[in-house]
C-alpha positions, 0 to 999 in steps of 0.5 A: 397124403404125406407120411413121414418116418420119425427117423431118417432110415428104418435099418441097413439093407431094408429094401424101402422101394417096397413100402412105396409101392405098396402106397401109392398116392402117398408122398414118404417123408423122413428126417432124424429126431431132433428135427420132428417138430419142424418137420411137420407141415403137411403130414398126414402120419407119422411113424414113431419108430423108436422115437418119442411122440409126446404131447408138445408135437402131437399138439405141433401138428395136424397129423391123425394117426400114429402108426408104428412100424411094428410093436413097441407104442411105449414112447408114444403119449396115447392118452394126449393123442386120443384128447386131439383126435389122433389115432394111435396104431400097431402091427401086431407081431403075430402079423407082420413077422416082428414075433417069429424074427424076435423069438428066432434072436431069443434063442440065438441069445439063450444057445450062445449063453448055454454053450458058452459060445464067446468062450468057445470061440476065444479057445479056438482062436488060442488053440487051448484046447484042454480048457474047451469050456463045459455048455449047457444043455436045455434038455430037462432046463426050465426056461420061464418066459415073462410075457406071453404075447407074440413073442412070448409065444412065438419063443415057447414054440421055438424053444419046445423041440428042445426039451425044457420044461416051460413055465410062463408069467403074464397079466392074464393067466386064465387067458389060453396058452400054447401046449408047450407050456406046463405052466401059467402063472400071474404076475403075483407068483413071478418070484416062485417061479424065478426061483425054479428058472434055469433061464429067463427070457423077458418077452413082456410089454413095456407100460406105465406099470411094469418099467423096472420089472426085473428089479433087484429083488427079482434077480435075488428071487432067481437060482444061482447061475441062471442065464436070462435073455431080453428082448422087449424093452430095455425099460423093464430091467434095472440094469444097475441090478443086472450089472450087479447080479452078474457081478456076483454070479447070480446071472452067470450070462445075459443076453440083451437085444434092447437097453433102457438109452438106445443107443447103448453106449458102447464102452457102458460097463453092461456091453463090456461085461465078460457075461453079457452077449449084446446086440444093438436091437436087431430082434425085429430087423429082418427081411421078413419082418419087413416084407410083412410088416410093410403089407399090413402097415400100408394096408391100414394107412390105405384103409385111413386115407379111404376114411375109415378108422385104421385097424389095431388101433390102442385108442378111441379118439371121439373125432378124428384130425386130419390135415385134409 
């Protein structure tokens, strides 16, 4: 059995002798993106990463399974995998630690923004202390969380203790939520509830449907001055209208683990803006999320390699492809 990471490391400091022992029989493999169609000979699995599987190298090998590392399955072409017998998997982040290492960045993101952090600090280095800027806090803040998942639950239970009303958006809203939140509504009612959000924090899904979800007409739907944080996916945001709301004051801060092209460039106009607190999609790169996420994600390729179909698969295919 052969697995071959799509990516030549998973991160700095992420102890990769654990994966290994947890499959064993395994032979793990990896090599940089742009060599993934050569790369194929053999493998019996293929984690993505933050790569793309499209169709042209689903149909290039005779692997069986996509399995990603964690969550994200966006840039992964399910319905070719599915035609080709190849079965298309997760971690699911209440799981394998993704949600709560996430939702602990959200918060850091949204405190920063709040308490004007990057201006605090920039005070005490010039020592001008008369002009100690004034933060906010979230006591009595409505926060609305777009997205309602792992990680947006993940968020709400985080964030509670801190005494901000909580209003949430999710495709399903008669689906059960956590107490926390006063509110649920559907993605039809997105812009009422903007328009009461002291702060966003975008934790939805990317899929076909929604890319561009935070568009111009929704940051226009938000109070002056609100704060918003992402940390899904860099897709769901219309950067050019986040540039320009910041401009305008409508954002008085942002905070943004993920952008639409990873990597961001780092002279781009959204890194280097005055209001923005960037991070190079670390939300999910922590010890713990690793530990986790490398016992379920070995588990289920354990579970493919005995034969029997993998655990939290997105697809059906009718018969499976092995290389076996």
């Amino acid at each position: 059995m052969r697995l071959l990471f799509a990516r030549e490391r998973l991160g700095d400091g992420v102890p990769a002798e654990i994966l290994g022992s947890l499959l064993p029989g395994w032979e793990i493999a990896a090599c940089p993106p742009d060599r993934l169609a050569e790369s194929l000979d053999g493998v019996t699995a293929i984690c993505p990463l933050g790569t793309k599987i499209g169709a042209d190298i689903l149909a290039a090998g005779e692997f069986g399974l996509v399995h990603q590392f964690g969550v994200g399955l966006d840039r992964v072409d399910v319905a070719a995998a599915t035609e080709l017998g190849v079965w298309v998997a997760r971690v699911p982040g209440d799981l394998g630690g993704n949600a709560d290492s996430v939702a602990e960045l959200a918060l850091l993101h949204l405190l920063a923004l709040a308490r004007r952090l990057d201006e605090s600090r920039a005070a005490l280095a010039t020592g001008s202390w008369t002009h100690r800027p004034a933060g906010r806090s979230l006591v009595d803040a409505t926060v609305v969380i777009v997205g309602l998942g792992a990680i947006g639950t993940a968020v709400a239970r985080r964030l509670a203790p801190f005494g901000p009303r909580l209003l949430a958006v999710r495709e399903h809203p008669d689906k059960p939520a956590p107490a926390e939140i006063a509110e649920v509504a559907g993605p039809g009612r997105l812009h009422e509830l903007l328009g009461q959000a002291d702060a966003v924090v975008c934790c939805a899904m990317l899929h076909g449907g929604n890319e561009g979800l935070f568009s111009a007409a929704e940051f226009a739907a938000m109070k002056p001055g609100v704060l918003f944080v992402n940390v899904a996916r860099g897709g769901l945001v219309d950067e050019s209208a986040l540039l320009a709301a910041l401009d305008s004051g409508r954002v008085a801060g942002a905070g943004l683990d993920v952008f639409a092209r990873e990597p961001v460039d780092p002279d781009g106009a959204l890194v280097r803006h005055p209001r923005v607190l960037a991070t190079p999609h670390v939300g999910w790169h922590t010890g713990l999320m690793f530990r986790r996420t490398s016992e379920v994600f070995a588990a289920n390729l354990n579970r493919f390699a005995r034969g029997e179909d993998p655990q939290w698969a997105v697809n059906s295919p009718a018969f499976r492809r092995s290389p076996d």
